[in-house]
Backbone as a ProteinNet text record, in pm:
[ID]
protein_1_A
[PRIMARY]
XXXXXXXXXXXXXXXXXXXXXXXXXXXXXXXXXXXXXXXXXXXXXXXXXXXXXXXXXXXXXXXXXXXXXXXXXXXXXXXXXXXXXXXXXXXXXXXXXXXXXXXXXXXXXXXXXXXXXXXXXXXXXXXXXXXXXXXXXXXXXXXXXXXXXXXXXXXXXX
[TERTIARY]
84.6	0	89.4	40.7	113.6	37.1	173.8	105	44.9	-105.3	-154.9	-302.6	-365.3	-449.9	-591.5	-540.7	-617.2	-537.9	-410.7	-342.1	-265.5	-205.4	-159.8	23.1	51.5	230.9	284.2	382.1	444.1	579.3	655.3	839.4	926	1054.4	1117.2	1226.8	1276.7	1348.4	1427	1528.3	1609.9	1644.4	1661.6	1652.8	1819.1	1872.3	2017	2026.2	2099.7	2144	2233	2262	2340.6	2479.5	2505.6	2656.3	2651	2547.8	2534.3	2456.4	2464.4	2464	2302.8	2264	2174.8	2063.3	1945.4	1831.1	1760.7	1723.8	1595.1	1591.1	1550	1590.5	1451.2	1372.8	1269.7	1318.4	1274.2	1346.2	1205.6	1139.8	1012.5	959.8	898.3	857.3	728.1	685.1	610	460.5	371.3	253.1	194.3	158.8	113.7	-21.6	-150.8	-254.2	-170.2	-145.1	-135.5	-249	-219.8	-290.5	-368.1	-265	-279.3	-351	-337.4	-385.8	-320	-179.5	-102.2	-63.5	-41.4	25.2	195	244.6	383.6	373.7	504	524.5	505.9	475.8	426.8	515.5	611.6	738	737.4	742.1	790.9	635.9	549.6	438.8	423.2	502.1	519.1	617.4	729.3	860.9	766.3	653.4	629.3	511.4	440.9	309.2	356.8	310.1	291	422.9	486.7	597.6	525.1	619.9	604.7	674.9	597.6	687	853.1	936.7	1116.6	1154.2	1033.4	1109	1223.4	1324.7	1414.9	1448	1406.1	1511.6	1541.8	1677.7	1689.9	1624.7	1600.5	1523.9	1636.6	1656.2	1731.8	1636.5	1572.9	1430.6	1513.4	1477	1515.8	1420.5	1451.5	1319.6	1192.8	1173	1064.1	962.1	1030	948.8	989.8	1061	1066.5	960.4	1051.1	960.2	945.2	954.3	963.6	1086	1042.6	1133.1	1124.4	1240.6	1222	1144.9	1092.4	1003.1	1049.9	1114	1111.3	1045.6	894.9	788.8	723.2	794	765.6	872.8	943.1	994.6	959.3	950.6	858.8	972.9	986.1	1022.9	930.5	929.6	829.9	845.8	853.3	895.8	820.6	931.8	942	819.1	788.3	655.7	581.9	532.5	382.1	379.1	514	476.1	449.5	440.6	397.1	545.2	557.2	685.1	723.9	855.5	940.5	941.5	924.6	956.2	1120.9	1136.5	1238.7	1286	1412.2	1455.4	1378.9	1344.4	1322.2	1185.4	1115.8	971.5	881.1	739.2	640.5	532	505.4	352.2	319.5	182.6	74.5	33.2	-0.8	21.4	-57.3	-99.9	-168	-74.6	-61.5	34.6	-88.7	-9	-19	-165.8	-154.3	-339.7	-433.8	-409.9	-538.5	-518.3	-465.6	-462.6	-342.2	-381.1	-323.3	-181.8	-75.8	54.9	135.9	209.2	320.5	420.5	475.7	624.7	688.6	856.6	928.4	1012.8	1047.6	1132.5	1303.7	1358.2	1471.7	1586.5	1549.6	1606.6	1567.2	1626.2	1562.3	1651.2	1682.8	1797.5	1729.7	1760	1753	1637.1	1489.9	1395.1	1280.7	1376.4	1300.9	1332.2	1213.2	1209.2	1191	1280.3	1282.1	1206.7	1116.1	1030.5	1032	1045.8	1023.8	927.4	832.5	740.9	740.7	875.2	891.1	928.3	893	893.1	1067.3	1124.2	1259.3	1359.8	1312	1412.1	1356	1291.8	1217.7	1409.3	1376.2	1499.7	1645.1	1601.9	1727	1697.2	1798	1803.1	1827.1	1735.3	1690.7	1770.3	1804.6	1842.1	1717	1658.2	1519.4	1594	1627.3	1646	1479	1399.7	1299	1308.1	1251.4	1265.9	1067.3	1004.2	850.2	874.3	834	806.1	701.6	559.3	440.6	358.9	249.5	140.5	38	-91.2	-209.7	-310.5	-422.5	-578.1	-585.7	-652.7	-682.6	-789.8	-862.4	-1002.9	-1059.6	-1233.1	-1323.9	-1299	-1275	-1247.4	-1165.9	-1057	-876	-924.6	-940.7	-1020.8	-1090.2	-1200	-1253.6	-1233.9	-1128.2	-1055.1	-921.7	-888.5	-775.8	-690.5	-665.1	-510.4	-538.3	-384.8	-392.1	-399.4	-477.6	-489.2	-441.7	-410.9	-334.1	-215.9	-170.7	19.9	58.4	190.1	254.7	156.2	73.2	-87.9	-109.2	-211.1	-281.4	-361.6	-405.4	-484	-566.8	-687	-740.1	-818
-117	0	123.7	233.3	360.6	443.6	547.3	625.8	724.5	800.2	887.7	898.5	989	1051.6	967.9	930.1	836.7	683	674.3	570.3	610.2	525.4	464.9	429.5	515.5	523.5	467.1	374.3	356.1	432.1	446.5	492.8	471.7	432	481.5	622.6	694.6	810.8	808.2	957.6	992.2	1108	1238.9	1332	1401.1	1479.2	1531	1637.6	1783.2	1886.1	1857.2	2019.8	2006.8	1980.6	1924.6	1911.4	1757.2	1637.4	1507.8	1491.2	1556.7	1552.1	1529	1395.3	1348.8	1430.5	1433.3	1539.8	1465	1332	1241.5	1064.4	1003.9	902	799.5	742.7	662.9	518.2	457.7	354.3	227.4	269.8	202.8	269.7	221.7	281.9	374.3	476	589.2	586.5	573.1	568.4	727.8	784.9	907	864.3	932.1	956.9	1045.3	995.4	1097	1175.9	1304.5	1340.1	1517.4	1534.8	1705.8	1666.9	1607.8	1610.7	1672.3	1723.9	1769.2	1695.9	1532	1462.9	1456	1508	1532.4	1665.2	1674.3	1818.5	1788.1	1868.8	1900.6	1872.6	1875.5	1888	1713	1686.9	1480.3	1375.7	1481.2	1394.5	1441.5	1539.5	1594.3	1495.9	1495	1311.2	1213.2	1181.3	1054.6	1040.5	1116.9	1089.9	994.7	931.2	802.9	711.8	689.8	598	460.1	326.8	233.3	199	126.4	60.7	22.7	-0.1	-1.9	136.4	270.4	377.4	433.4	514.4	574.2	689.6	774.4	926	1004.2	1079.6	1203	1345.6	1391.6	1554	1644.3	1749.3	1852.1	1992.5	2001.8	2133.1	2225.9	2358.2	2491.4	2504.4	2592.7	2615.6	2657.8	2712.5	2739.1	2593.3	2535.7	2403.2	2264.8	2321	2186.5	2261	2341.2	2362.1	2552.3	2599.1	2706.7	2821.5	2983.2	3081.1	3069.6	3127.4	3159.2	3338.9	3318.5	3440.5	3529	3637.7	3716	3724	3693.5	3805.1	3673.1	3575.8	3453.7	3438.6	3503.7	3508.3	3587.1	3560.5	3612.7	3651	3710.5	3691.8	3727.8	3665	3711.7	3647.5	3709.7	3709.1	3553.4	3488.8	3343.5	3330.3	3400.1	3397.8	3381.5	3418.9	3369.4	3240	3130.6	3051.6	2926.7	2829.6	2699	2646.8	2636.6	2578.4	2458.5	2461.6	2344.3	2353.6	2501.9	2529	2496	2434.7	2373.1	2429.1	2418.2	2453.5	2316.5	2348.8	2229.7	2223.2	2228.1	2225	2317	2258.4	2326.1	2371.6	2469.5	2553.2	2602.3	2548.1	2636.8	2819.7	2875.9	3022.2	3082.7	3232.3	3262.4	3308.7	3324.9	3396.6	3557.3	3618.3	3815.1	3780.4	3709	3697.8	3642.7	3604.6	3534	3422.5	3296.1	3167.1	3105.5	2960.1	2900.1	2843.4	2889.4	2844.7	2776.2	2695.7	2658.3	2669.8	2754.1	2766.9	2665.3	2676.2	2638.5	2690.3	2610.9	2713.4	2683.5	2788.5	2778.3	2836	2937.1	2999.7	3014.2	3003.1	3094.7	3121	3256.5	3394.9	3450.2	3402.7	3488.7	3459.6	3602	3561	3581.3	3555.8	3575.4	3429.5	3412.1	3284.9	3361.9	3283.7	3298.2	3156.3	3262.7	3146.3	3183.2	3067.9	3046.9	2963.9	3062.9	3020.7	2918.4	2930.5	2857.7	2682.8	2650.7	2485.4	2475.2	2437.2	2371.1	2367.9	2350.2	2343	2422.3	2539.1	2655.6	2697.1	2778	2831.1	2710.9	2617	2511.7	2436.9	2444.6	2323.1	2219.3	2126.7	2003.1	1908.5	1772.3	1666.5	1546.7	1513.9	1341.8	1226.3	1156	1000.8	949.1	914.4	845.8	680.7	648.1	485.9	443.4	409.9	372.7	226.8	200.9	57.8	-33.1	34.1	-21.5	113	43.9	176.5	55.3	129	54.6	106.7	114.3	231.2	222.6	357.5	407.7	356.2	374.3	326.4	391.4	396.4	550.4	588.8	518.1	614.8	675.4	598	696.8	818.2	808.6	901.9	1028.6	953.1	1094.9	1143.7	1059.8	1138.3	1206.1	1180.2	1258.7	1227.8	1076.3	1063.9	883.5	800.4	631	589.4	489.7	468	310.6	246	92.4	144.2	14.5	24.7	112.7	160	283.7	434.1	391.5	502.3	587.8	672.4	746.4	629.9	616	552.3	617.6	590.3	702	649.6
0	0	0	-67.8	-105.4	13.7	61	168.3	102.3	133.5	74.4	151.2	146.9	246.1	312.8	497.5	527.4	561.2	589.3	580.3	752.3	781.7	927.8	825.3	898.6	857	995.9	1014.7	1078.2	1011.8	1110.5	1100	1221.4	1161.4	1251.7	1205.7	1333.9	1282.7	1396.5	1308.7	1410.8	1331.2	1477.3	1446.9	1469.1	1371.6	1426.5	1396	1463.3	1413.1	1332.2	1242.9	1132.3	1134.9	1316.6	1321.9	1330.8	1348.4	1320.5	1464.9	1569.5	1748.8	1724.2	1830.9	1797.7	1890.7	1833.2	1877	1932.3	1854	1910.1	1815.6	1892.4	1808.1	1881.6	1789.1	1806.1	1828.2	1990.6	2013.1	1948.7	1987.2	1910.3	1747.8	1696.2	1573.3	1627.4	1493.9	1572.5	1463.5	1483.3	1398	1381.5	1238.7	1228.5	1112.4	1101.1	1040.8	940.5	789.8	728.2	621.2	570.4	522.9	539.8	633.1	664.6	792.3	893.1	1019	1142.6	1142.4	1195.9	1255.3	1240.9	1323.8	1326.8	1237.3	1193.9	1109.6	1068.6	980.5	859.6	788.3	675.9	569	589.1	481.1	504.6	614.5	623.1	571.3	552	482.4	310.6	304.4	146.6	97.4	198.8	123.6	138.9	257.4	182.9	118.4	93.5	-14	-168.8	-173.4	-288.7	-233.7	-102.1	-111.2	-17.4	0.6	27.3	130	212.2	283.5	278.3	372.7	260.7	213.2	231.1	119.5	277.3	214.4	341.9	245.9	356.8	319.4	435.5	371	493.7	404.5	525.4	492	581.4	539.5	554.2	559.8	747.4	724.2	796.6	746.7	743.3	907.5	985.3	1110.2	1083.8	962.4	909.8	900.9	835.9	759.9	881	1002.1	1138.9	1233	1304.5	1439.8	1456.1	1333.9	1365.9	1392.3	1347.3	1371.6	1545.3	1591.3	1746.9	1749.7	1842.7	1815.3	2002	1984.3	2138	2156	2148.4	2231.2	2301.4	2300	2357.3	2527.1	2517.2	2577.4	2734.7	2846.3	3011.2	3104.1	3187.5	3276.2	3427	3510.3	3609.6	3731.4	3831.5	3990.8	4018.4	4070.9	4140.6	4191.9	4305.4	4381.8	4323.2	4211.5	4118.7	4119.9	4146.1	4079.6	4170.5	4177.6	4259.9	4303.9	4488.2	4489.1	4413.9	4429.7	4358.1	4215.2	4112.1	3992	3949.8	3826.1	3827.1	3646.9	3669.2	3471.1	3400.8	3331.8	3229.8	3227.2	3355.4	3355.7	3270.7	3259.5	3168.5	3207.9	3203.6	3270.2	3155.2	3157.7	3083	3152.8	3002.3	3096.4	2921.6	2956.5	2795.3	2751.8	2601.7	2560.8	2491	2420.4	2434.8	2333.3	2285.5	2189.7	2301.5	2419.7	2513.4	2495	2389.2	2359.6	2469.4	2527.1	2590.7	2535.7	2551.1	2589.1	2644.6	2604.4	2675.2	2707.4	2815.4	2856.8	2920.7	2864	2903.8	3024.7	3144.3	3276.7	3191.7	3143	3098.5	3191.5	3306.4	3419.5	3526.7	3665	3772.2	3803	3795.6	3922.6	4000.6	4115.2	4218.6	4225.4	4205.9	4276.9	4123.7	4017.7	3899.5	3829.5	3747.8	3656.1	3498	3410.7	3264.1	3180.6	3165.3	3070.9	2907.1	2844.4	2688.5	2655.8	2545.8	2464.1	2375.6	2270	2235.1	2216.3	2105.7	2122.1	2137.3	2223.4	2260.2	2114.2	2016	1838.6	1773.1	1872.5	1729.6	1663.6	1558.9	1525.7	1461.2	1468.2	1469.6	1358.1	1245	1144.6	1163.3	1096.3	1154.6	1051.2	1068.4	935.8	1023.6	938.8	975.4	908.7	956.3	894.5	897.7	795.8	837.8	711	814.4	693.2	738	670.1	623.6	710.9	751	813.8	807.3	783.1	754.2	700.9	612.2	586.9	574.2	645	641	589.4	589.7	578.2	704.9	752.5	839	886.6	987.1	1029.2	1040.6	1028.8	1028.9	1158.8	1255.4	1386.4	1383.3	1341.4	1321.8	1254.8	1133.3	1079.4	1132.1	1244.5	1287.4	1405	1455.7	1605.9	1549.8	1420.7	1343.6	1416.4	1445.5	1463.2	1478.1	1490	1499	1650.6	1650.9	1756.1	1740.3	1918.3	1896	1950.8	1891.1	1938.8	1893.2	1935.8	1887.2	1870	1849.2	1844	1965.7	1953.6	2055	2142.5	2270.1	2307.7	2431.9	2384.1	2485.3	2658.4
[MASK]
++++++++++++++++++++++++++++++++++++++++++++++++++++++++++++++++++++++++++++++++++++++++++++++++++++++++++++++++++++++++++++++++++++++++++++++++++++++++++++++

């Protein structure tokens, strides 16, 4: 079966900056709904539309076409006390961002009695290289379908 809109992609990948230093690497294989559902990026379902199981490529995405420009206005800073003890670097709080829409920050600092939070997704700004290799493609199921994403192994499960 050819992947193309409405199909259950299995992959495995691995993700590296442009110096080889590894970003992310799928120890299990990863199942995505393709077909413009936003289950992956846009550019890694544009390489595989019409391929097969066995197909392998690397992609080489600009931040535009991975995870995004880094944007300053994503960027917070705001007195420790607001926040719930035991705030930690690395951690994630939801918080609105400047349109009213719900956000996710990242804790990337705390000095002193201030915390530095980022908006951004963790590889906004960063050129990306994908190893992906096709592992299985199936049809989708009308549920997959209308919960817009795979469900099962490797899947969403609710």
């Amino acid at each position: 079966m050819i992947i193309k809109k409405d199909t259950a992609v299995t992959l495995s990948f691995k993700v590296t900056d442009t110096h080889g230093k590894l970003v992310e690497e799928s120890a299990d294989p990863t199942v995505y709904l393709h077909g413009g559902y936003g289950n992956t990026l846009p550019r890694i379902e544009q390489a595989l539309e019409g391929k097969a199981a066995g197909y392998q490529v690397t992609l080489q995405l600009q931040p535009q076409d991975a995870f995004g420009l880094r944007d300053e206005s994503l960027l917070r800073t705001l007195p420790k006390k607001q926040f719930p003890p035991g705030v930690k670097v690395g951690g994630q709080l939801e918080g609105h961002g400047e349109d009213g829409r719900m956000q996710v920050f990242n804790v990337t600092k705390i000095k002193g009695d201030t915390v530095l939070l980022d908006g951004n997704h963790p590889l906004a700004g960063k050129e990306l290289r994908f190893v992906l290799k096709v592992m299985d493609v199936r049809a989708a199921s009308e549920e997959e379908i209308a919960h817009r994403h795979v469900h099962g192994e490797h899947g969403h499960h609710h």
